[in-house]
N, C-alpha and C positions, 0 to 999 in steps of 0.2 A: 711768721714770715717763712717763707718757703725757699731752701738753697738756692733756687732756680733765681728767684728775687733779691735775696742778698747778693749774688751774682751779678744781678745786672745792674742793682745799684753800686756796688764795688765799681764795675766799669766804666758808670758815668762818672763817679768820682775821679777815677784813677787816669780818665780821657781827658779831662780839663784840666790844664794849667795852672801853678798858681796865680793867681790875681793880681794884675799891676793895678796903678791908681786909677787909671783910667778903664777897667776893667772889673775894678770894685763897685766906681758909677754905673757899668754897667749893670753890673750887676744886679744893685739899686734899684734901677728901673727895673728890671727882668722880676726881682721881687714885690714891687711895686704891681707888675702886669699879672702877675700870679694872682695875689691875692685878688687885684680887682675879679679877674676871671672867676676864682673860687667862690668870692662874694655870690657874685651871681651863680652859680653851679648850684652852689648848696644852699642859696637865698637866709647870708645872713642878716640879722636883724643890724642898724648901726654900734650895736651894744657889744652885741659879736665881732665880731670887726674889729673893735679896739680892742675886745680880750684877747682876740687869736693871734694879732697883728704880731705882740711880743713874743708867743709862742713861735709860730714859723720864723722868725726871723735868730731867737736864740739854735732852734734847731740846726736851721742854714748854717749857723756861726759855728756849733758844734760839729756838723758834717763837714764843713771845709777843713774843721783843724785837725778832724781824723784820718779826711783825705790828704792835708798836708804832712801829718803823722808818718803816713806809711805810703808816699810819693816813689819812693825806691824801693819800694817791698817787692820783689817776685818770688820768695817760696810761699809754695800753700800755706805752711806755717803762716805767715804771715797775710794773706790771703786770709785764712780763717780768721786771724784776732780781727783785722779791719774789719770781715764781714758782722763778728760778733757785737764790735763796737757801733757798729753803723746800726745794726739793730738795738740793740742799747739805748740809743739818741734816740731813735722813731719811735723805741715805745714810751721812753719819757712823754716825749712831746704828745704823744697821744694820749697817755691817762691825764695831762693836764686837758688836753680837748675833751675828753670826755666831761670834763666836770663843766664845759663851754659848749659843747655841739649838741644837738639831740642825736638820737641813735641813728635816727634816717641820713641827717647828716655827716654823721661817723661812715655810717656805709657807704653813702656818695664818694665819702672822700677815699676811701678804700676802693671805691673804684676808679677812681680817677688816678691814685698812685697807682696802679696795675694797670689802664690806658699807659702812663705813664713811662712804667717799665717795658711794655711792649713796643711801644715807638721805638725804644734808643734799642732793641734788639732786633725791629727789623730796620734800623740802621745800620745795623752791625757795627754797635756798640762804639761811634763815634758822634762828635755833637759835630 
């Protein structure tokens, strides 16, 4: 992963809020709307589906508590640990999709997280 990308992921982290309850639900759905989307993107089988479901969802869990981690961080120092950590989390999650996705779908989805980090950078880096 590429500075540019642990960047922009940092940012969407560090742009959202923590989570009230009514915000978790949302949240919920928004992961719920994800994966259905991804389903079809990368045309999981329903077998896939239930294996991955666990995967992104511990991922999310561990992203938000890195973003909640380092919520008041502004040195680079600290800037770096999150970005390191945050990559850390993705690539867990990924060697377990690996042993779930085929390759074509590995790469889908690497290109869907890089659509991904593009959108929130020409947003400029707000949600």
């Amino acid at each position: 992963m590429t500075s540019k990308a642990l960047i922009a992921i940092f940012g969407m982290l560090l742009a959202a809020p923590a989570a009230t309850p009514t915000q978790e639900a949302a949240g919920t759905a928004q992961a719920q709307e994800r994966l259905q989307k991804l389903k079809e993107r990368l045309r999981l089988t329903p077998q896939q589906v239930e294996q991955v479901r666990p995967v992104f969802q511990e991922e999310f869990e561990k992203l938000r508590a890195v973003r909640d981690k380092y919520s008041g961080e502004r040195s680079r120092r600290g800037r770096m640990r999150m970005a390191r950590e945050l990559r850390d989390v993705q690539q867990a999650a990924d060697e377990k999709l690996r042993g779930i996705l085929s390759k074509t779908q590995m790469d889908e989805l690497k290109k869907i997280r890089e659509e991904t980090r593009q959108q929130f950078r020409e947003r400029g880096g707000r949600r």
